[in-house]
C-alpha positions in Angstrom: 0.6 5.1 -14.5 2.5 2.7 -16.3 2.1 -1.3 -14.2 4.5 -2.3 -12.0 6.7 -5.8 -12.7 8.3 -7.3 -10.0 12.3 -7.8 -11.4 11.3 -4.7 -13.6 11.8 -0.8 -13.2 9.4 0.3 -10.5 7.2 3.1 -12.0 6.9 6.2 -9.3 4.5 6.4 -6.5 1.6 8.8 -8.1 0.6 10.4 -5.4 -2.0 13.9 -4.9 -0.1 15.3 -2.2 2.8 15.1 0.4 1.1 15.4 3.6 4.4 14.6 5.6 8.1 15.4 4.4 9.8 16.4 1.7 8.5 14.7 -1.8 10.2 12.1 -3.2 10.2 9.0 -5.2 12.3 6.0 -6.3 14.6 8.0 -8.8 15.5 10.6 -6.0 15.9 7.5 -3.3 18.4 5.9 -6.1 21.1 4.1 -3.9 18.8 3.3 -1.8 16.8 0.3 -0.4 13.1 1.8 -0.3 9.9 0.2 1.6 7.0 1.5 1.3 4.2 1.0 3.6 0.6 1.4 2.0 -2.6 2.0 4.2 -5.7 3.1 4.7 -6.6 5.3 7.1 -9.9 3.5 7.9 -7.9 0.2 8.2 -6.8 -1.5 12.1 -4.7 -3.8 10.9 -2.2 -1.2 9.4 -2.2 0.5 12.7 -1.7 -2.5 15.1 1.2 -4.4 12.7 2.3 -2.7 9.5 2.5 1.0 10.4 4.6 0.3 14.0 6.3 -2.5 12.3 7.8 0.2 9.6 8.6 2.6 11.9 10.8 0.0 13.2 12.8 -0.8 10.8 13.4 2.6 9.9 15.1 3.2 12.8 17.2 0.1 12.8 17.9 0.9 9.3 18.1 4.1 8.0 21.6 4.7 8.2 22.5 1.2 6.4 20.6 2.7 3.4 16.8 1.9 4.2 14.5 4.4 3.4 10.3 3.9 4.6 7.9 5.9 2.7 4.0 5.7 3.1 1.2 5.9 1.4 -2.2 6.4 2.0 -4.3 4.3 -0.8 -8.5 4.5 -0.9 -10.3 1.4 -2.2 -13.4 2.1 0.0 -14.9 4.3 3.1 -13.7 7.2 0.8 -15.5 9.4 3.5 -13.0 8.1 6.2 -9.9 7.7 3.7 -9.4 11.2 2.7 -6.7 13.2 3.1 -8.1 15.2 5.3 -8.2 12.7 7.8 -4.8 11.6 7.2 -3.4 14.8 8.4 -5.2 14.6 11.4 -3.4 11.1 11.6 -0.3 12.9 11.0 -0.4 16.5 12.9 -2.5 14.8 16.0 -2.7 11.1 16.4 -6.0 11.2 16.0 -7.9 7.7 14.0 -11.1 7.6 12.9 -13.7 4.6 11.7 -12.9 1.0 12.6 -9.4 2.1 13.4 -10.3 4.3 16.2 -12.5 1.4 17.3 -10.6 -1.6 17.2 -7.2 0.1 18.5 -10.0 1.0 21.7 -11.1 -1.7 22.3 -7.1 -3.1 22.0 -6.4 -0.5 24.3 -3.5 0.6 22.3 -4.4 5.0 22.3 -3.2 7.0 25.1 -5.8 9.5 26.2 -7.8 8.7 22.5 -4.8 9.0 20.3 -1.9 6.8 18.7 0.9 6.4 21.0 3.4 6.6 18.3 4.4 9.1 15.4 4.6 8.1 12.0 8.4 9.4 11.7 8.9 9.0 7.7 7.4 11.2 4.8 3.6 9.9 3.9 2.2 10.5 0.9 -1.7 10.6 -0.1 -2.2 8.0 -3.2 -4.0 10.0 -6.3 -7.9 9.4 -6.7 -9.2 10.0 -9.8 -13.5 9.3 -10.5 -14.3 5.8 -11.5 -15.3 5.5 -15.2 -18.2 3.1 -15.6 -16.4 2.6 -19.4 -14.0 0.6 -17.3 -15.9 -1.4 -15.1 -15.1 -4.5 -17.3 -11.8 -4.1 -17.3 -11.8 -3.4 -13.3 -13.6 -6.7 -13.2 -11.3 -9.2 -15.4 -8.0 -7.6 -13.3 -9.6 -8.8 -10.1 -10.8 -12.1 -11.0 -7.0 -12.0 -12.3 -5.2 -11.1 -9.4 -7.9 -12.7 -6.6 -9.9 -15.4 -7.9 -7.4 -18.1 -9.6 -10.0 -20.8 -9.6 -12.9 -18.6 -11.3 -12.3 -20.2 -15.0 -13.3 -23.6 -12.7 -16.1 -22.7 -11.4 -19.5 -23.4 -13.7 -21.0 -20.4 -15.8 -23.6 -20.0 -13.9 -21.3 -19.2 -11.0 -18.9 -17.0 -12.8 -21.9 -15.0 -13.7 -23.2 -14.4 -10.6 -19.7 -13.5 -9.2 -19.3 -11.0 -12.1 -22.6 -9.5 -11.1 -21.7 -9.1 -7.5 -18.0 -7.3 -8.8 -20.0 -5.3 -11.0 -22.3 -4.2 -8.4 -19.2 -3.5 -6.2 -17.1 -1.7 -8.9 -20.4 0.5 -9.8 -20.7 1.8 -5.7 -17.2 3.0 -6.0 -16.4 6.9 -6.3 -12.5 6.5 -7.0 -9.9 4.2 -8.2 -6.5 4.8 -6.5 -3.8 4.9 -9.1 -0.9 3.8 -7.1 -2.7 1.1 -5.6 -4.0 -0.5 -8.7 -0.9 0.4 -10.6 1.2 -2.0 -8.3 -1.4 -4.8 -8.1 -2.3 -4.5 -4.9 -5.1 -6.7 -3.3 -6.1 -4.5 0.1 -4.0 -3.3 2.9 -1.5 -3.1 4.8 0.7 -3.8 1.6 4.5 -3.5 1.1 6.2 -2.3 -2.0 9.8 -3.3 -1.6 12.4 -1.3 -4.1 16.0 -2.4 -4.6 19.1 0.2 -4.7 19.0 0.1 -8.5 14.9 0.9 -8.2 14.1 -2.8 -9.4 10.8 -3.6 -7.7 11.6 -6.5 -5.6 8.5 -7.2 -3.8 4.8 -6.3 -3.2 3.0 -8.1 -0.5 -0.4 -8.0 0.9 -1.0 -8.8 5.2 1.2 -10.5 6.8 5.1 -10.2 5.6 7.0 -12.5 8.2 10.4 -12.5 5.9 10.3 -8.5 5.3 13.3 -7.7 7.4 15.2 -10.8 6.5 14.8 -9.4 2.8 15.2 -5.7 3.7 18.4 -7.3 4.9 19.5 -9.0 1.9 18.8 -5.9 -0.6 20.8 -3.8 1.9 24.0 -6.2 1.4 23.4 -6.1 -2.5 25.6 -3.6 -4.8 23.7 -1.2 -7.3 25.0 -3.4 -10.1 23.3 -6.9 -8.2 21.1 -8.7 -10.8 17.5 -8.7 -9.3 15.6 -11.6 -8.7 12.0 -12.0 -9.5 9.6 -12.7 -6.7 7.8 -11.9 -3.6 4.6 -11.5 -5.2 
């Protein structure tokens, strides 16, 4: 898919399959502010903040012109985040992995499942096999995005910590297209789309400003000249 820009065009969500709601993307949500929350099913911390978070400001607002999507993205556990157990997220409340554990031990299921519903359409990122050919490239784009001080570091440093990503990159089964085609460093993760489908933001963790912006882009006209940032 083509790379997203933030102040550019956001390319559509490539996804493998709607597993909640109708499908759509940014050029059917035109006119509209769209936030979309991406997680892992195998992942706590989008269950205890993001996700309810989300479901929030759906419902505060959707009829001001917000629209939430999710996706569910893979970068690891691949036996856990499957879309098999993301509809038995959906359909039942049911979590699995670390998520089922740490929400436990939280004490935040009723009678072993989520206390909530994920109310807007969710959306299973597409997996495709990981090509050794493009290990290399997997490696330079996350020294890129994750490690600013590598070309710092002495040579015998950066070798060893291209050895451990190479490693890394070579136990992996997938690469998750609309994760890595947004730049995405892990989740929970925002993607943040403007009424004119200018990609406005994409943040990783904690987002303390999100509603304060979701705020702003729902004041703006479709005609507004975007501003770059949020990255």
């Amino acid at each position: 898919m083509q790379k997203a820009v933030i102040g550019q065009k956001a390319p559509l969500l490539s996804v493998s399959e709607w597993a909640q709601g109708q499908p759509c993307n940014f050029d059917t949500l035109a006119g509209r502010v769209v936030l979309v929350a991406v997680f892992q099913v195998n992942c706590p911390g989008c269950f205890l903040y993001s996700l309810p978070q989300a479901i929030t400001l759906q419902q505060r607002y959707a009829d001001r012109g917000l629209a939430v999507l999710g996706v569910a993205t893979a970068f690891e556990d691949f036996d856990k985040n499957n879309l098999e157990n993301l509809i038995r997220l959906l359909e039942k409340g049911e979590v699995v992995g670390e998520t089922l554990r740490s929400l436990t031990l939280h004490g935040k299921l009723q009678n072993g499942r989520l206390p909530y519903r994920i109310s807007f359409p969710v959306a299973m990122d597409k997996l495709k096999e990981r090509q050794n050919a493009n290990i290399e490239n997997d490696i330079d784009a996350f020294i890129r995005l994750r490690l600013p001080d590598f070309q710092e570091k002495s040579s015998r440093e950066q070798q060893r910590l291209r050895q451990q990503l190479q490693d890394y990159f070579q136990a992996l089964e997938y690469h998750a297209e609309t994760f890595e085609g947004f730049g995405l460093q892990g989740t929970p993760s925002y993607i943040l789309v403007d009424r004119s489908g200018i990609l406005r933001a994409r943040r990783f963790g904690d987002y303390p400003e999100l509603e304060a912006d979701i705020q702003k882009l729902l004041q703006e006209q479709t005609t507004a000249e975007p501003e770059t940032g949020g990255e």
